[in-house]
MDAnalysis code that builds the backbone (N, CA, C; Angstrom):
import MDAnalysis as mda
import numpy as np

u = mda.Universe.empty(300, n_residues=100, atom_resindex=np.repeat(np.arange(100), 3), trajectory=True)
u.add_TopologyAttr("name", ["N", "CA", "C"] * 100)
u.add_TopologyAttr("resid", np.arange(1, 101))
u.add_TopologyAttr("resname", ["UNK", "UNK", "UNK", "UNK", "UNK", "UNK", "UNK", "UNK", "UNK", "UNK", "UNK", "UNK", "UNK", "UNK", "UNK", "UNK", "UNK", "UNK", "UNK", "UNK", "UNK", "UNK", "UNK", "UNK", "UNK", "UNK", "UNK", "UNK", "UNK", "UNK", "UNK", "UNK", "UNK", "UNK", "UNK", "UNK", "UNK", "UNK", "UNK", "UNK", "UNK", "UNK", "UNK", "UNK", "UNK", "UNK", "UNK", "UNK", "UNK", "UNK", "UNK", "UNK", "UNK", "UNK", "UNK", "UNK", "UNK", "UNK", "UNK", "UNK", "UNK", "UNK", "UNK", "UNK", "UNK", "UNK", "UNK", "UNK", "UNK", "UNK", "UNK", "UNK", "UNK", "UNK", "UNK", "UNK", "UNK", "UNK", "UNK", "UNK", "UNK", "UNK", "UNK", "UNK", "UNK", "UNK", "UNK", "UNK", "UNK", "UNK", "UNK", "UNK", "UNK", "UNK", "UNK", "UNK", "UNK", "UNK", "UNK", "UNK"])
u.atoms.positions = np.array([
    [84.935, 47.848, 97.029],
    [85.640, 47.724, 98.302],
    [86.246, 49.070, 98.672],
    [85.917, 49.968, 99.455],
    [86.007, 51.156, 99.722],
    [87.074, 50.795, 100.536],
    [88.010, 51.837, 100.822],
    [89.188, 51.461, 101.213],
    [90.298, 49.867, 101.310],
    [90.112, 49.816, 100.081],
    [91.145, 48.304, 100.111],
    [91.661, 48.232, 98.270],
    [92.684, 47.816, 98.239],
    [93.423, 47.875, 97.236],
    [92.870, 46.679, 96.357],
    [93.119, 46.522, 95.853],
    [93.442, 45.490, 94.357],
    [93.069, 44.174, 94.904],
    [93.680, 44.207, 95.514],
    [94.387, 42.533, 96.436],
    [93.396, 42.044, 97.712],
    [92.466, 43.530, 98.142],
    [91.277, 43.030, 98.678],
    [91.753, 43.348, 100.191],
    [93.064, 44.101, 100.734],
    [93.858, 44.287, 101.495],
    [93.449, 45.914, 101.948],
    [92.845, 46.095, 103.031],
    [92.944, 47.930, 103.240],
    [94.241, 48.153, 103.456],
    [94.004, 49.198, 103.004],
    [95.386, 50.347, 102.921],
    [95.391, 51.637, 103.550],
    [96.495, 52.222, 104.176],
    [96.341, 52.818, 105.636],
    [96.766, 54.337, 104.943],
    [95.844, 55.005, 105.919],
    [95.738, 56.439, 105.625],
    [96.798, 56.922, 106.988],
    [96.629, 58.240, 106.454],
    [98.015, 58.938, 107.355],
    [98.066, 60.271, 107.395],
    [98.120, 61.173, 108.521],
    [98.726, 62.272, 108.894],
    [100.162, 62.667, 109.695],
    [100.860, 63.272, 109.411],
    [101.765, 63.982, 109.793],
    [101.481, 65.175, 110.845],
    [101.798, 65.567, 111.550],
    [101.532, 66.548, 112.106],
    [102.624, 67.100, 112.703],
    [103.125, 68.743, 112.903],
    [103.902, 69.105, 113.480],
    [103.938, 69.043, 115.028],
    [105.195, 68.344, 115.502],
    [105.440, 68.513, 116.711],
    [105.568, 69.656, 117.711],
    [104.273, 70.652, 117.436],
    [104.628, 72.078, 118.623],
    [103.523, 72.511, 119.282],
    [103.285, 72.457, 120.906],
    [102.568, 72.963, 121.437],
    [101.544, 71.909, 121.904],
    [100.773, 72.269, 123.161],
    [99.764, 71.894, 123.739],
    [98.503, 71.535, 122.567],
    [98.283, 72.556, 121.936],
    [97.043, 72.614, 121.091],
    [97.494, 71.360, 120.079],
    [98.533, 71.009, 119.578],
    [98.915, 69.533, 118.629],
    [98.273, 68.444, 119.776],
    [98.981, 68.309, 120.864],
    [99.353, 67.516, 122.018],
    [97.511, 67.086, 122.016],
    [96.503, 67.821, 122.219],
    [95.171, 67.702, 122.281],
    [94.693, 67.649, 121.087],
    [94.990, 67.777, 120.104],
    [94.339, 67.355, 119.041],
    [94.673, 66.031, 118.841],
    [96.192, 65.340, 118.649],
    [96.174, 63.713, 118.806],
    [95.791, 63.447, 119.392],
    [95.474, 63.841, 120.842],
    [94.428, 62.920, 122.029],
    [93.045, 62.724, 121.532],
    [92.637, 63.658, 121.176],
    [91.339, 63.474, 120.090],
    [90.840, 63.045, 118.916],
    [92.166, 63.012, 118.155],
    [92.213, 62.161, 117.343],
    [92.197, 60.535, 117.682],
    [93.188, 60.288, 118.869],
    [93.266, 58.813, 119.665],
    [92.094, 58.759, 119.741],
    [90.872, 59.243, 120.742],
    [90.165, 59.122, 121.368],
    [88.795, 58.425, 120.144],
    [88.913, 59.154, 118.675],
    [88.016, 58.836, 118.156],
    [88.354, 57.835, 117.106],
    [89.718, 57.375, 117.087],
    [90.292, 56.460, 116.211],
    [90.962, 55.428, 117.274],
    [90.335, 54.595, 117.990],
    [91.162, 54.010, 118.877],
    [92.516, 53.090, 117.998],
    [92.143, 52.607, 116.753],
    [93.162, 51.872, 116.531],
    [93.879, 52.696, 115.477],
    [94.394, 53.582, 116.001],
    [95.618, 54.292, 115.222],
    [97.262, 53.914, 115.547],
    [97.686, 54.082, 114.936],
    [98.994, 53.902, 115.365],
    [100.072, 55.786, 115.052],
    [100.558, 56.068, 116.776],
    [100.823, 57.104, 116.779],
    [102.496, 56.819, 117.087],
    [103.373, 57.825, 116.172],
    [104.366, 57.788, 116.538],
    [105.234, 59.280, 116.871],
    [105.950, 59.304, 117.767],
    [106.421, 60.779, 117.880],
    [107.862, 61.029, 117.517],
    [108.459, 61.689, 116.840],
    [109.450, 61.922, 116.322],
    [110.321, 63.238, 116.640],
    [111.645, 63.768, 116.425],
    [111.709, 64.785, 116.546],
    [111.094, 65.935, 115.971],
    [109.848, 66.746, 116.464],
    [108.975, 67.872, 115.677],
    [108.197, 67.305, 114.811],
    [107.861, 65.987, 114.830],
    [107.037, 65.735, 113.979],
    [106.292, 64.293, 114.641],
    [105.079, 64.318, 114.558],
    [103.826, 63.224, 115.085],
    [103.434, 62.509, 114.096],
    [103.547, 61.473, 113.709],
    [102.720, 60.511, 112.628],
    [101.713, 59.671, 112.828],
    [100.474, 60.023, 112.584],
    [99.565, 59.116, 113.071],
    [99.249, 58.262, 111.403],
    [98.603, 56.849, 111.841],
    [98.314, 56.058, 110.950],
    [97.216, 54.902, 111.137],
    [96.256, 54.811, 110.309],
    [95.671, 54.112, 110.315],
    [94.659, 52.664, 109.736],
    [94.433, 52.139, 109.444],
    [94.081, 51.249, 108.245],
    [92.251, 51.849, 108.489],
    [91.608, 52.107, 107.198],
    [90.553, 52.431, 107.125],
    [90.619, 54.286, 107.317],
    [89.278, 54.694, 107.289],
    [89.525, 55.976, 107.523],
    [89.815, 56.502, 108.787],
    [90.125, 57.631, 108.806],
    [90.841, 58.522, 109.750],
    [89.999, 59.412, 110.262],
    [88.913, 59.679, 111.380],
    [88.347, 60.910, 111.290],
    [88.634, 61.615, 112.501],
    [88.847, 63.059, 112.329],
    [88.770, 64.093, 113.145],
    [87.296, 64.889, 113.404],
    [86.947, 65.157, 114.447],
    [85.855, 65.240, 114.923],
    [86.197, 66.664, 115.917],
    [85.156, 67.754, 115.324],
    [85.355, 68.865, 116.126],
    [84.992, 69.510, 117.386],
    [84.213, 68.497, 117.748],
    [83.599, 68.284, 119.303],
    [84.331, 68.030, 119.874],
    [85.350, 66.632, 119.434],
    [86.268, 66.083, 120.266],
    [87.959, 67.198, 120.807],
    [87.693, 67.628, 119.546],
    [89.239, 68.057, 120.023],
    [89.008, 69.655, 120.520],
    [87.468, 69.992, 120.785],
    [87.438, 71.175, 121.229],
    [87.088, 71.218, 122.686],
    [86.624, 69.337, 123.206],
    [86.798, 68.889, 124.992],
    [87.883, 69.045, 125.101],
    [88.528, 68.634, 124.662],
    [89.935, 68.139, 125.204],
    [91.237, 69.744, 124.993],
    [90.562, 70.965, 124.209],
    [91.319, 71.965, 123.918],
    [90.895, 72.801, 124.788],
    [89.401, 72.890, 125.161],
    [88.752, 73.752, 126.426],
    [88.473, 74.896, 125.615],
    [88.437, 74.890, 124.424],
    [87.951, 76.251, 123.723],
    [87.291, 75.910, 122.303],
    [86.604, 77.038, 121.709],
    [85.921, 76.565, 119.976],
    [87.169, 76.061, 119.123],
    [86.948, 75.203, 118.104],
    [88.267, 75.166, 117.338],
    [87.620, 75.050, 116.347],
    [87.849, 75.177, 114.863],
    [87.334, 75.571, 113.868],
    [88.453, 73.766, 112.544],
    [87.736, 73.653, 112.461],
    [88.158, 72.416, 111.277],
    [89.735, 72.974, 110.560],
    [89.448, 74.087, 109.859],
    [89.899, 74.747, 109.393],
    [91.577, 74.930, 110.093],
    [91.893, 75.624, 111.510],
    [92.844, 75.101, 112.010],
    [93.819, 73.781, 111.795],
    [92.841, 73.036, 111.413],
    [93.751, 71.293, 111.208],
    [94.961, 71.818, 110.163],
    [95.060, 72.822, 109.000],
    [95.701, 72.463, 108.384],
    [96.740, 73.433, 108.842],
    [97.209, 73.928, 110.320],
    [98.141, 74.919, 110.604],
    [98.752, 73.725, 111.428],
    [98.421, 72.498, 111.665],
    [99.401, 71.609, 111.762],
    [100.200, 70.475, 111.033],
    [99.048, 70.132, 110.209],
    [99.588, 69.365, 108.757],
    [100.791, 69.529, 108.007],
    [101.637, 68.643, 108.174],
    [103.091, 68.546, 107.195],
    [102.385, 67.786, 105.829],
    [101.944, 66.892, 106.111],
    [101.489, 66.189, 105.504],
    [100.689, 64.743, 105.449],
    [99.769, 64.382, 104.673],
    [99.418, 63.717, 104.508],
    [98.661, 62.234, 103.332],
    [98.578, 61.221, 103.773],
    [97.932, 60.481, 102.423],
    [96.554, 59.985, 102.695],
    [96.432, 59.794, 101.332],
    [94.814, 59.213, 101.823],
    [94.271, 60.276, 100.882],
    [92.815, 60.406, 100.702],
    [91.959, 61.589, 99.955],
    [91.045, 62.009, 101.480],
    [91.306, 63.300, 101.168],
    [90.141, 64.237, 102.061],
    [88.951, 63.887, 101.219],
    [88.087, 62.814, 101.886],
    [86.883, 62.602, 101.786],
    [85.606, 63.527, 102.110],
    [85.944, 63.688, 103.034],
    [84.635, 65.228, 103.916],
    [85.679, 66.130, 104.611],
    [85.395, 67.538, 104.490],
    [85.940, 68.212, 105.337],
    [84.532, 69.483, 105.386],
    [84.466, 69.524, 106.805],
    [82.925, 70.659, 106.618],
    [83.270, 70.825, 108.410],
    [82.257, 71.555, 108.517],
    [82.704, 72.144, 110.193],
    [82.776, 71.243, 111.202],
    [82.236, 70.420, 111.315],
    [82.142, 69.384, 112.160],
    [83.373, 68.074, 112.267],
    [83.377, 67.902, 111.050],
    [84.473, 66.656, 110.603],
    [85.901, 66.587, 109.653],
    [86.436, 65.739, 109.636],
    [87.639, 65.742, 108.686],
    [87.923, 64.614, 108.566],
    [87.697, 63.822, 107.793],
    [87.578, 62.121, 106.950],
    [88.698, 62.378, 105.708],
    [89.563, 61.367, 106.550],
    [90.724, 60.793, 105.226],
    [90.246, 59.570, 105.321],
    [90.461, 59.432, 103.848],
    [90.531, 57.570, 103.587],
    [90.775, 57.546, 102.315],
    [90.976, 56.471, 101.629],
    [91.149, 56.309, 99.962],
    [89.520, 55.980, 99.618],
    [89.755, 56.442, 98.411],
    [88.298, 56.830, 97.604],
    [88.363, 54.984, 96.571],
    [89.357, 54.265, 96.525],
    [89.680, 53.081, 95.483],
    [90.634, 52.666, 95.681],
])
């Protein structure tokens, strides 16, 4: 059972992200856009997105919505933190989810 605990229950993966700037602001939209059922919350300076199952970021998406190239790699100049296992990370994508 790939993403689900013990109990047969998925269990929700999660990013943090810092609250600064346009370029965050379009990357959660892209993140929304390709995770419709996330749950996003905004905090002071800090964005928490969450989700049950995996999480993926997609570099097509957040480079419509940024109007310029963006490189995978960038993701982690917003990252406070996160749970879950980085499953794939390669130019195109960025997959959290639990591995068990």
């Amino acid at each position: 059972m790939t993403g689900a605990n013990v109990t047969g229950r998925s269990r929700t993966v999660g990013v943090d992200l810092q609250a600064s700037g346009d370029d965050v602001r379009n990357l959660v939209a892209a993140i929304e856009k390709d995770n419709p059922d996330i749950t996003v919350r905004y905090l002071p300076g800090l964005i928490k997105i969450q989700k049950t199952g995996p999480l993926v970021i997609r570099r097509e998406s957040v480079e419509e919505l940024l109007g310029r190239p963006w490189e995978t790699h960038e993701f982690q100049l917003a990252i406070v933190s996160y749970y879950g296992h980085v499953d794939e990370w390669d130019d195109d994508e960025i997959v959290i989810k639990w591995s068990h």
